[in-house]
C-alpha positions as CSV (number, residue, x, y, z in Angstrom):
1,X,18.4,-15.4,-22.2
2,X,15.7,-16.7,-23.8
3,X,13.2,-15.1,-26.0
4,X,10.7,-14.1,-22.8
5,X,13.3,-12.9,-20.4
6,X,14.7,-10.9,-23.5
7,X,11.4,-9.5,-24.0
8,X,11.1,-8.6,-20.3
9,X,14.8,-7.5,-20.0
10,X,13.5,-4.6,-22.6
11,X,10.6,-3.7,-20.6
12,X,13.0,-3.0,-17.7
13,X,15.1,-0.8,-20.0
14,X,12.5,1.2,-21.5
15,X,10.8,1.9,-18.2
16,X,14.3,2.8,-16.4
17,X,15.1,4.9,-19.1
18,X,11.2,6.3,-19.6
19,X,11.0,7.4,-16.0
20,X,14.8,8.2,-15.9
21,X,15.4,10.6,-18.8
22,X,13.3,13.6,-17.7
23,X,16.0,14.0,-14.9
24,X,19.1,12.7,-16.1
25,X,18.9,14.5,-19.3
26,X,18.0,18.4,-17.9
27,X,20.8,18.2,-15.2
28,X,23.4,17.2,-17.5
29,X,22.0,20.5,-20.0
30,X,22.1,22.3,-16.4
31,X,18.2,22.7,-17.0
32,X,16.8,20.5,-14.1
33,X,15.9,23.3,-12.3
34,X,14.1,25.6,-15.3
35,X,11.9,22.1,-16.4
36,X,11.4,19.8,-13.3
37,X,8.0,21.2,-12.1
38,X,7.9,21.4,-7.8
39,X,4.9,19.1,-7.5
40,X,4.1,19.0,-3.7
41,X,1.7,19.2,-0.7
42,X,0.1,22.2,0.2
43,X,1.6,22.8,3.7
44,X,5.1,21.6,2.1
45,X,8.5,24.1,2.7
46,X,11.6,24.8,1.2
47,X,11.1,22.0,-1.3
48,X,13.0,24.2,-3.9
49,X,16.4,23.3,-1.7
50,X,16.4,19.6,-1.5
51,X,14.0,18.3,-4.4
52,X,16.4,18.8,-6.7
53,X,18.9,16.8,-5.0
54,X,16.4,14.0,-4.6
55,X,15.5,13.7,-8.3
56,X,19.5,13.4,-9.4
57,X,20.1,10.9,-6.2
58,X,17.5,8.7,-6.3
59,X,17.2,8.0,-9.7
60,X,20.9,7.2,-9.7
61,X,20.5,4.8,-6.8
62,X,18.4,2.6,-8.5
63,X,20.2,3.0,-11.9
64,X,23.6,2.4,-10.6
65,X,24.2,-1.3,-11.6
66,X,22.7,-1.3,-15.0
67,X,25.9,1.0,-15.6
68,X,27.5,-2.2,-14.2
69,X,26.3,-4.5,-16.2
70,X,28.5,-6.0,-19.3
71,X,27.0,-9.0,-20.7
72,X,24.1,-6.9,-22.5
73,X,23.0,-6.7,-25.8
74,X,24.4,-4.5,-28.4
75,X,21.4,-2.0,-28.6
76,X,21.2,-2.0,-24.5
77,X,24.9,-1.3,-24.5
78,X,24.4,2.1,-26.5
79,X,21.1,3.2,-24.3
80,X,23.4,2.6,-21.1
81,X,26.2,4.1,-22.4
82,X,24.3,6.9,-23.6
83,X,22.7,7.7,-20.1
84,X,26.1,7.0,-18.1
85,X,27.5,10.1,-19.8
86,X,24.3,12.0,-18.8
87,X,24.9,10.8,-15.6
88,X,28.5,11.9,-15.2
89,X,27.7,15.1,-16.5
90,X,24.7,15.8,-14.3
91,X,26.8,14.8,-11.5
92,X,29.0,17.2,-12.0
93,X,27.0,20.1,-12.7
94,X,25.6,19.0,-9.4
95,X,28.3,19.9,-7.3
96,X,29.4,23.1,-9.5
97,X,28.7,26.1,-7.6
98,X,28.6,28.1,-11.1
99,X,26.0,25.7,-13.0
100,X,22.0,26.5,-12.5
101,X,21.4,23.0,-11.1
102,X,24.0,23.4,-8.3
103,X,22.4,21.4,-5.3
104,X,23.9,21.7,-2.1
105,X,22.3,25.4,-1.5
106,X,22.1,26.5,2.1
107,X,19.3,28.4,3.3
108,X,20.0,30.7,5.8
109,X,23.9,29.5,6.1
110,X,22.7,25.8,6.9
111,X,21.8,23.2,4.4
112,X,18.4,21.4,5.4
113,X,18.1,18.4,7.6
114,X,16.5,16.5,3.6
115,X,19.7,17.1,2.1
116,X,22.0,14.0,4.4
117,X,19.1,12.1,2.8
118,X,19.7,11.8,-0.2
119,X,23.0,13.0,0.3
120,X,23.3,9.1,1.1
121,X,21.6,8.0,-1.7
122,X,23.9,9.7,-4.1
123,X,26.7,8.0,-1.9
124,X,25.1,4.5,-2.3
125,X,25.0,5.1,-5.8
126,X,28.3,5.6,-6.1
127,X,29.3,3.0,-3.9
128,X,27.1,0.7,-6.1
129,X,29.0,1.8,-9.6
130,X,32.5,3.0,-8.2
131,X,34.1,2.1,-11.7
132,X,31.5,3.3,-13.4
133,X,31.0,6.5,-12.3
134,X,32.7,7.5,-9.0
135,X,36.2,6.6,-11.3
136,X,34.9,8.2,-14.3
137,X,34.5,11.4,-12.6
138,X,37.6,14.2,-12.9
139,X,39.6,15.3,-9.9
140,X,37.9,18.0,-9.7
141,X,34.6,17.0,-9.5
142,X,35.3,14.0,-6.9
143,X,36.9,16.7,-4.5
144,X,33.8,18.9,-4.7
145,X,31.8,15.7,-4.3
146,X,34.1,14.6,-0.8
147,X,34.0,18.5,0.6
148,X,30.0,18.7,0.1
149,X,29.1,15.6,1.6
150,X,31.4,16.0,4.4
151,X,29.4,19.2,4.9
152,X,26.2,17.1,5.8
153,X,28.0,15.7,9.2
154,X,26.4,18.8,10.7
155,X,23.2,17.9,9.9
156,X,22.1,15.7,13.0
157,X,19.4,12.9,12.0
158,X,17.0,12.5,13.2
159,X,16.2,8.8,15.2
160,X,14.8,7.0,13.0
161,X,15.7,5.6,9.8
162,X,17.8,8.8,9.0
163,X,20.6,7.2,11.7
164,X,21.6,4.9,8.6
165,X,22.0,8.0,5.9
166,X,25.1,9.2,8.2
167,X,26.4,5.4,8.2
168,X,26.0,5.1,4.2
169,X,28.0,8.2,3.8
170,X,30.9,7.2,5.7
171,X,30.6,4.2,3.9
172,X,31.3,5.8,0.6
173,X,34.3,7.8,2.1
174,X,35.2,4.5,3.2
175,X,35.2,3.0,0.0
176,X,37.3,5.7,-2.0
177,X,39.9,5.7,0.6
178,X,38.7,9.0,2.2
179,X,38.7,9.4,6.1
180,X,35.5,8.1,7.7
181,X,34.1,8.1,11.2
182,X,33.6,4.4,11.8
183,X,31.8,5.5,15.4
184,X,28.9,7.0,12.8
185,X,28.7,3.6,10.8
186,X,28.7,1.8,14.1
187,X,25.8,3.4,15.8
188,X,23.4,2.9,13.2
189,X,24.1,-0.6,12.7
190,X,23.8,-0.8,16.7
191,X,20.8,1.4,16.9
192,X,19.2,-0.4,14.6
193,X,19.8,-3.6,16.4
194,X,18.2,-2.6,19.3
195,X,15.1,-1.8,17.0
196,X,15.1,-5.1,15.7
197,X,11.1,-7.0,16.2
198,X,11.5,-10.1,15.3
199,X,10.6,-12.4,12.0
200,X,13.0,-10.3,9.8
201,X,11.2,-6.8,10.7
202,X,12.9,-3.5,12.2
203,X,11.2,-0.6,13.8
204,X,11.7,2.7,12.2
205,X,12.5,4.5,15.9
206,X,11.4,3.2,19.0
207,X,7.7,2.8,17.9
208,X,6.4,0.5,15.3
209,X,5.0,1.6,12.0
210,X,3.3,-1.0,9.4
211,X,5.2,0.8,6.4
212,X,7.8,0.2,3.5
213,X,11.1,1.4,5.7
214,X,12.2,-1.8,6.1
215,X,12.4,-1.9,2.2
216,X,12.9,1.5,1.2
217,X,15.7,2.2,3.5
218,X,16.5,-0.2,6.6
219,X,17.4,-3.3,5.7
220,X,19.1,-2.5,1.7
221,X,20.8,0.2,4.1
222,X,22.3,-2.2,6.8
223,X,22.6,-5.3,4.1
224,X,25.0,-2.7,1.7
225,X,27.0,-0.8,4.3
226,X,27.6,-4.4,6.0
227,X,28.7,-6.0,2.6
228,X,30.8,-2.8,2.0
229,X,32.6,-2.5,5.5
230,X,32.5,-5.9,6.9
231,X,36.1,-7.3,6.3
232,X,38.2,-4.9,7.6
233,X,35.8,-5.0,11.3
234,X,35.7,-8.2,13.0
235,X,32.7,-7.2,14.7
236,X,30.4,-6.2,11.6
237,X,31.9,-9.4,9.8
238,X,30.4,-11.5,13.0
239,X,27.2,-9.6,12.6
240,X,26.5,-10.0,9.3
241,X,25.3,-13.4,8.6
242,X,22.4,-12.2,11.2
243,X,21.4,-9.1,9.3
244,X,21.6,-11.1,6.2
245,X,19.5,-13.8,7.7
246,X,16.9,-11.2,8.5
247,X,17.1,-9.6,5.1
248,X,16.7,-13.3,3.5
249,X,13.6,-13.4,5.3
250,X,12.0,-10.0,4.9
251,X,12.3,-10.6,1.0
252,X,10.2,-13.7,1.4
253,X,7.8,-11.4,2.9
254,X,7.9,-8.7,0.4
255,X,8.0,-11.7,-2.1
256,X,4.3,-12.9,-0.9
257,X,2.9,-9.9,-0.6
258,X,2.9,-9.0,-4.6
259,X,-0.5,-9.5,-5.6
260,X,-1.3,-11.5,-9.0
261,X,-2.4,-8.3,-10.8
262,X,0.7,-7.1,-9.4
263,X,-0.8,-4.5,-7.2
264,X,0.3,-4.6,-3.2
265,X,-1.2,-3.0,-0.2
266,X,-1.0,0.4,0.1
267,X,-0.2,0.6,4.3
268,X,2.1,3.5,5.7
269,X,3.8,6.6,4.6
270,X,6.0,7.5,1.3
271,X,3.4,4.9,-0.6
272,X,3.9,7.3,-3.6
273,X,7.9,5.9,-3.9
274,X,5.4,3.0,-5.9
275,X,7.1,0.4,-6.6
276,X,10.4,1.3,-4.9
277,X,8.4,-0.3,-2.1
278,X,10.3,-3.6,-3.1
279,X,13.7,-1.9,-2.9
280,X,14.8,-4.6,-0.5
281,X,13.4,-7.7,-2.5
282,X,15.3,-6.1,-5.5
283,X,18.6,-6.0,-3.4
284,X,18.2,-9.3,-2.3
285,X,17.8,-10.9,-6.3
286,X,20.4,-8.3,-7.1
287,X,22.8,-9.5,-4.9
288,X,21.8,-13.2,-5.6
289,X,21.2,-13.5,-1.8
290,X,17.6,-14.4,-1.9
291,X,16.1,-17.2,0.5
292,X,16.1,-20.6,-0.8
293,X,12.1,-20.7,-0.6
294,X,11.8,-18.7,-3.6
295,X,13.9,-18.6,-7.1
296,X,15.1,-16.0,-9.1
297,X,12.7,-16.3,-11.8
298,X,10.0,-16.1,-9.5
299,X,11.3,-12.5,-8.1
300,X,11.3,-11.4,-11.7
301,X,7.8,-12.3,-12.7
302,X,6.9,-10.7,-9.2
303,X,9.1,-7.3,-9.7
304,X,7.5,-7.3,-13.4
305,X,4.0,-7.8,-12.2
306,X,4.8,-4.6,-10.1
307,X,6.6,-2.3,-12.2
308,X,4.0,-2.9,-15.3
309,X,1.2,-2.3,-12.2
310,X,2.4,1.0,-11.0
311,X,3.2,2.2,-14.9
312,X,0.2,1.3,-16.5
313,X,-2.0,4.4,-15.4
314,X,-2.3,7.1,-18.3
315,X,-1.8,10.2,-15.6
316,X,1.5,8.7,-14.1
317,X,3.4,11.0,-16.2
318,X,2.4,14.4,-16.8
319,X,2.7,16.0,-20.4
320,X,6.5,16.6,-20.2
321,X,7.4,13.2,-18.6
322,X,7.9,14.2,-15.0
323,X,6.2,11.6,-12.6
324,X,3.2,12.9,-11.0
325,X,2.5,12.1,-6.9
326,X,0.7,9.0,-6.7
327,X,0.8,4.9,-6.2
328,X,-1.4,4.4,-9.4
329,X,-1.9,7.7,-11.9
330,X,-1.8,11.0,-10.3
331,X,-3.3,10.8,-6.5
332,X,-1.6,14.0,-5.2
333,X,-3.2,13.6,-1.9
334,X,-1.4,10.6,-1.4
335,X,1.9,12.8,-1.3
336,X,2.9,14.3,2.7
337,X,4.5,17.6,3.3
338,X,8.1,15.9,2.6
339,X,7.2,14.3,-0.6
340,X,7.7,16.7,-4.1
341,X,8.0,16.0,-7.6
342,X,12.3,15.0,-6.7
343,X,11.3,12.2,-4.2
344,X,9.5,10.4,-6.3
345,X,12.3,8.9,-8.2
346,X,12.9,6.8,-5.0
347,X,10.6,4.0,-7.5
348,X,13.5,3.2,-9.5
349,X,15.3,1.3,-6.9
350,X,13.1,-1.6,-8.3
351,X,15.2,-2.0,-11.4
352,X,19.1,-2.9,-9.7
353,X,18.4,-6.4,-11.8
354,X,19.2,-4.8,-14.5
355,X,23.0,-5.0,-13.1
356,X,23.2,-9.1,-13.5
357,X,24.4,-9.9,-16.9
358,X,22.4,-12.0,-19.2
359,X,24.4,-15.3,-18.2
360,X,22.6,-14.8,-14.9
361,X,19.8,-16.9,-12.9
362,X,17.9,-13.5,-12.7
363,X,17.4,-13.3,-16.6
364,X,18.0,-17.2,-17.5
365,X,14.8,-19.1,-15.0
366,X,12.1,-19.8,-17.0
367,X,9.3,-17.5,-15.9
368,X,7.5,-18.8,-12.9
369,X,4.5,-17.9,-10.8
370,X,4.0,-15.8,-7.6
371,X,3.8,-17.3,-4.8
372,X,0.1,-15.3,-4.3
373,X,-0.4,-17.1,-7.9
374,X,0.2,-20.5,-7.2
375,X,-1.9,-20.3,-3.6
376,X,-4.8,-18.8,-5.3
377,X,-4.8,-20.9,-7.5
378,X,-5.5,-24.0,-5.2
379,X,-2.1,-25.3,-5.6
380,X,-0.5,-27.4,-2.9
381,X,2.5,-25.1,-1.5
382,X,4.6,-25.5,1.5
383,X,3.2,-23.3,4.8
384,X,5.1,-19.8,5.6
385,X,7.1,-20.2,8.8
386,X,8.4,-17.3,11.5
387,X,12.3,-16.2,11.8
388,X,12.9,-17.8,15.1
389,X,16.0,-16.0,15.6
């Protein structure tokens, strides 16, 4: 790396780690739920079941790789290190029935239709960092792990997006070597393919929304259970240069719609996940699998434009660290009846870069502009074209 990707390497790091620690650090104590204020909307429910399990799940999701990552400075090594084993332990305490911030509490003998959620986003975190934490995890803890989220096939989705939360569970079980129901992995994909609109864009059910769930959930979803599953099924490996086609293009969307400032347009629900908004253009760089029409370099300056954006505000934090509701600052109307403090953590799905090693394109290109930069700018740039397909 040079001396400027270095320098925005770190601000990756510290802002992981700043938004990270609050959570990662009281659930491994077994203190989550005594400090983790229940920020949410007025007319919200049962929050105190699932919001828990969100905090712990999403911020894992997007923190996954970094545990990954080997080619990293000396002092990023001990900062990674340091929050794997908080990780671990906060895992476990998780899924201990004994421990405070035990998560998979049933109200009225049924867990909640909130907890397959992020049941699956636990899952895809583990499927992201197997070695490093799904193998670093005793017996005892993985069994507890298997037997609670096996629990959640009673929960029935509902049919939207949630189809694909069943699908990235069996997934995991998949990838451990546990039994898995490929019928449940098949009819999201399926599902989803009926959904399909056109020019790289899904609908979240059978009507469109102009929203984020292409990034925060459909397309990383299908792109990561596909990768995972796709060899051993003929059919999902014949698929899958399709959905990865669509993918390609949906990042060049998401890619163009980063403003120079770094700001974006605030249309649909779950805005307050901030910048976890570009979950799917961070896949894509993650997973070096981005369309040839824009470079690595350029995603990073865009993704850093963003996360420096939706950080900057004084009141995005509250006094004890925890991230307040809102896109920029603390805008608690922004936040629906599903959204409390736990869901919020959905924003650090922006940082999977942080998985490449230094050697990589993602942390080597010399910084570049947007491409909102280089067109407001009056430069002369090749016109944006429609997936045919």
């Amino acid at each position: 790396m040079n001396e400027q990707t270095a320098k925005t390497r770190r601000i990756w790091v510290d802002s992981l780690i700043k938004i990270a620690h609050p959570v990662l650090y009281n659930m491994a104590n077994d203190t989550l739920k005594c400090n983790m204020p229940i920020k949410k909307h007025k007319e919200a429910h049962d929050r105190e079941y699932c919001t828990y399990l969100e905090a712990l799940s999403r911020t894992l999701y997007g923190m996954a790789p970094w545990f990954n990552a080997k080619a990293i400075s000396d002092e990023e090594r001990q900062k990674q290190q340091y929050y794997l084993k908080l990780a671990l332990k906060a895992i476990a305490n998780a899924v201990d029935e004994d421990a405070n911030d035990f998560v998979y509490i049933k109200k009225e003998g049924k867990l909640l239709p909130q907890v397959l959620v992020d049941t699956a986003f636990l899952a895809g975190a583990l499927i992201r960092a197997k070695e490093s934490l799904w193998d670093s995890l005793n017996i005892k803890t993985q069994k507890k792990i298997i037997t609670y989220f096996k629990e959640t096939r009673e929960i029935q989705p509902y049919y939207c997006n949630w189809i694909l939360f069943s699908s990235m569970i069996e997934a995991f079980f998949y990838t451990v070597g546990e039994d898995y129901d490929i019928v449940r992995i098949d009819y999201g994909y399926k599902q989803m393919e009926a959904w399909y609109m056109g020019d790289g864009l899904y609908s979240d059910g059978k009507d469109f929304h102009l929203d984020y769930y292409n990034s925060y959930v459909i397309q990383p979803f299908l792109v990561e259970i596909l990768e995972t599953i796709k060899d051993d099924y003929r059919d999902f490996n014949a698929h899958y240069p399709k959905v990865l086609e669509r993918a390609k293009r949906y990042s060049r969307i998401q890619e163009m719609s980063i403003h120079p400032d770094g700001s974006f347009n605030p249309h649909g629900r779950s805005i307050t996940y901030r910048m976890g908004a570009f979950h799917h253009l961070a896949v894509m760089a993650w997973l070096e699998k981005l369309p040839e029409e824009i470079t690595a370099g350029q995603v990073r300056c865009g993704l850093t434009k963003v996360i420096i954006k939706c950080l900057e505000a004084s009141t995005t934090f509250d006094e004890d660290g925890w991230l307040n509701i809102g896109l920029y600052g603390n805008q608690p109307s922004l936040g629906e009846v599903y959204i409390s403090t736990g869901s919020l953590y959905l924003c650090t799905a922006v940082f999977l870069s942080l998985g490449l090693d230094d050697e990589s394109d993602f942390w080597n290109d010399e910084d570049q502009e947007i491409t909102m930069e280089k067109l407001w700018q009056g430069k002369d740039i090749q016109p944006d074209h429609a997936l045919e397909k």
